[in-house]
C-alpha positions in Angstrom: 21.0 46.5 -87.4 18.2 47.6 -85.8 16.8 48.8 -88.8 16.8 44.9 -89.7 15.1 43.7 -86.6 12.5 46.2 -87.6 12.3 44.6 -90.7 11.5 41.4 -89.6 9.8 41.8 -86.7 7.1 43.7 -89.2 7.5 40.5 -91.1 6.6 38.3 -88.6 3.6 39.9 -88.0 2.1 40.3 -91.6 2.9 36.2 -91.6 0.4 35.9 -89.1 -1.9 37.6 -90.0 -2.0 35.8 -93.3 -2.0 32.8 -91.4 -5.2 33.6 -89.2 -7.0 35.0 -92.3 -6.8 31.7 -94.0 -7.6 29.5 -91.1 -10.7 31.7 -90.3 -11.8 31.4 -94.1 -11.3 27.8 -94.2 -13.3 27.4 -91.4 -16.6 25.0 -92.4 -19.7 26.4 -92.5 -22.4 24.8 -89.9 -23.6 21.5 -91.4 -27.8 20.7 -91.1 -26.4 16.9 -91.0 -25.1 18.0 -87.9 -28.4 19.0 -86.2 -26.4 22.7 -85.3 -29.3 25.1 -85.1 -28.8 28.4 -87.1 -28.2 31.1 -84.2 -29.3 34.8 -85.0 -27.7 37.8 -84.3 -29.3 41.1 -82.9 -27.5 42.5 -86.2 -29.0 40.2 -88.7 -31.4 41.2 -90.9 -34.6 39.2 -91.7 -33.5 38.0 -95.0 -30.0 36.7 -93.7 -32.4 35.0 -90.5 -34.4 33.5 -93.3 -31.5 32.0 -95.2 -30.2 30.1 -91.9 -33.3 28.8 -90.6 -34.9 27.9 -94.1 -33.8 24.1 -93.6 -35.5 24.6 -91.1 -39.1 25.2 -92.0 -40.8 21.6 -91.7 -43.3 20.2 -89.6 -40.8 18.3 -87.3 -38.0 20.8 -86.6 -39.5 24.0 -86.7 -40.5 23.3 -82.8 -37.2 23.3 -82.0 -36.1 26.3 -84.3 -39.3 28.2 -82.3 -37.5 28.0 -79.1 -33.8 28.3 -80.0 -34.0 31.3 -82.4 -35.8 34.3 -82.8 -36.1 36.6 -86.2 -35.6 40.0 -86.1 -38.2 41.7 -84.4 -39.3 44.1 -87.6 -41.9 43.8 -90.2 -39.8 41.4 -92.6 -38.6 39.4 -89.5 -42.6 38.9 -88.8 -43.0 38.1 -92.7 -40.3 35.3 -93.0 -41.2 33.9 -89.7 -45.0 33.5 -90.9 -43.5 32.1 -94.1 -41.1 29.6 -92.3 -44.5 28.4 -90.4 -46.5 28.6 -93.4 -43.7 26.4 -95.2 -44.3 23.9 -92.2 -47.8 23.6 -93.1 -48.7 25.4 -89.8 -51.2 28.3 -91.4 -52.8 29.1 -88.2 -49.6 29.8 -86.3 -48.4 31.6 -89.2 -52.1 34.0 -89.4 -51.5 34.6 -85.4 -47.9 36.0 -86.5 -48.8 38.3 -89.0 -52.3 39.0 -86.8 -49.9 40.3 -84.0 -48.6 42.8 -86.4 -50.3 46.3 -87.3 -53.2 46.1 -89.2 -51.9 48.2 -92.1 -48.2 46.3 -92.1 -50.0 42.9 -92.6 -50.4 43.6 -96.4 -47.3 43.4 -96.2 -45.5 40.6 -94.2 -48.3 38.5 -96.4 -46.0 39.9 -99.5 -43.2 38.0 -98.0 -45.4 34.8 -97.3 -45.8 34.8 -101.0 -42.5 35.3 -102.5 -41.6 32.3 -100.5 -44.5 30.4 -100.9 -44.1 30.8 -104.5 -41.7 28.1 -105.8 -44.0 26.1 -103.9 -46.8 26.7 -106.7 -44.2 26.7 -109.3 -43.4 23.0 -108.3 -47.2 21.9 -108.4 -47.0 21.0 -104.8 -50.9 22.1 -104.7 -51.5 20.5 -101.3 -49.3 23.0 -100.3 -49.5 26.3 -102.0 -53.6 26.2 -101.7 -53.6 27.4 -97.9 -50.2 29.1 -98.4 -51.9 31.6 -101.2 -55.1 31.6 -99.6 -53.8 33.1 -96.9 -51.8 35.6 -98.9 -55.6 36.5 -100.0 -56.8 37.0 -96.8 -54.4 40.1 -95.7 -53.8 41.3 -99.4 -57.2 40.5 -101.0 -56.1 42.3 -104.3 -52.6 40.3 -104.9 -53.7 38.6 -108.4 -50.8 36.0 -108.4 -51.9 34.5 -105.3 -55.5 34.4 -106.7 -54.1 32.8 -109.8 -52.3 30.5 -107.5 -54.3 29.8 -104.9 -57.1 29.0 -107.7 -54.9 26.4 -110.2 -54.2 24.7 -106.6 -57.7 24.1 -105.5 -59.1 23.3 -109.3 -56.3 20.3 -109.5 -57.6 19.6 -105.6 -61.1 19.5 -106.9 -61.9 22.7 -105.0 -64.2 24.0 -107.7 -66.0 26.8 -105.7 -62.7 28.2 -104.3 -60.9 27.9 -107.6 -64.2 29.3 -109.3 -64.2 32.6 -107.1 -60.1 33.1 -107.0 -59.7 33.1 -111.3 -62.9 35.7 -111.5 -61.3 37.6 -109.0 -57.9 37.1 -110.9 -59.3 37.9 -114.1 -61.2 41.3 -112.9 -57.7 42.6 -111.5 -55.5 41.1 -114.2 -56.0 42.7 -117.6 -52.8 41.4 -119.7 -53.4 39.8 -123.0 -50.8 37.0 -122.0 -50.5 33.1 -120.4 -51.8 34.0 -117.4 -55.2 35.2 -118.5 -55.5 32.8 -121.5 -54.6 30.1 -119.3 -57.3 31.4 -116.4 -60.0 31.8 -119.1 -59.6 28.3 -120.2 -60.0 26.8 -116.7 -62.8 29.2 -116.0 -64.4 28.2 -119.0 -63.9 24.4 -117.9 -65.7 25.0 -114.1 -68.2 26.8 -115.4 -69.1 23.5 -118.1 -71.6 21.5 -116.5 -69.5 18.3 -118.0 -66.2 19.5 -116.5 -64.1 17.4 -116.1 -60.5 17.8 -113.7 -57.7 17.2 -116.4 -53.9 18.4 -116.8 -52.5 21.2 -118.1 -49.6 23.2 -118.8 -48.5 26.2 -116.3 -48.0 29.1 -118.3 -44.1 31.5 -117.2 -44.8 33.7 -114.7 -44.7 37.1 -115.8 -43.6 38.8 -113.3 -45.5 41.3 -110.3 
């Protein structure tokens, strides 16, 4: 008999522990509609901080995000915060994070500022990438992406000079026989034509880094 009780006492308690499991799994995630603010662990990493305060990273709400939660204070928390700010449109607050960093680790957090300022150029959104890439330049002068960037932004902006210095800059680092050169030739080619003459064309796949 006892064996029984045993039994089903050990029963009882494997049922609720399937029962917990499930109600702690079918618990909803936190909702932006809600206006909940992403909170940040001490044991989060930077990328995990980044994914939660992403919907975050606009003009109007990034205030709040500023003084409610903080990124992990490392070299890629520093990156993705710069990046959230630079996202926002607010360069200069993202240069003063990545100027409060070690000279030689700002290379670096810039790195970040481009991979997520990226599908920002992809989109065309020029008024946008144009300050995010050219401040990529600034800390990693020799990134050729962000010169290749930074320059189709500012020709489309009518930027001529800036877009005229970032694709010779692009074309001395960047050597491949491929869309990216061709394409950069082309608009070189164009700026450099006394009749030139702002006009649409076709972003070529990204290669790569």
């Amino acid at each position: 008999m006892r064996r029984v009780y045993h039994i089903l006492g050990w029963s009882y308690v494997a049922f609720c522990g399937v029962v917990v499991t499930r109600s702690v799994l079918a618990k909803p995630a936190p909702s932006h509609a809600s206006g909940s603010l992403p909170v940040a662990s001490t044991s989060a990493d930077a990328t995990e901080w980044f994914r939660r305060a992403r919907p975050y990273c606009n003009a109007v709400e990034i205030t709040v995000l500023q003084r409610q939660v903080s990124p992990p204070a490392t070299l890629e928390g520093a990156g993705f915060h710069a990046a959230c700010f630079a996202l926002a449109g607010k360069i200069d607050d993202a240069r003063r994070i990545i100027d409060a960093l070690p000279a030689t680790d700002r290379p670096r957090a810039a790195g970040i500022v481009f991979d997520v300022g990226h599908p920002v150029a992809d989109a065309g959104d020029d008024r946008s990438a144009a300050p995010i890439m050219e401040m990529v330049i600034d800390y990693w002068p020799g990134h050729y992406m962000a010169l290749y960037h930074a320059a189709m932004a500012e020709y489309m902006l009518g930027q001529h000079d800036l877009a005229r210095r970032n694709l010779s800059e692009f074309l001395r680092l960047y050597n491949a026989n491929d869309g990216w050169r061709s394409n950069g030739l082309e608009i070189l080619r164009r700026l450099n034509d006394s009749t030139e003459q702002k006009v649409e064309f076709k972003r070529p796949r990204e290669p790569g880094l």
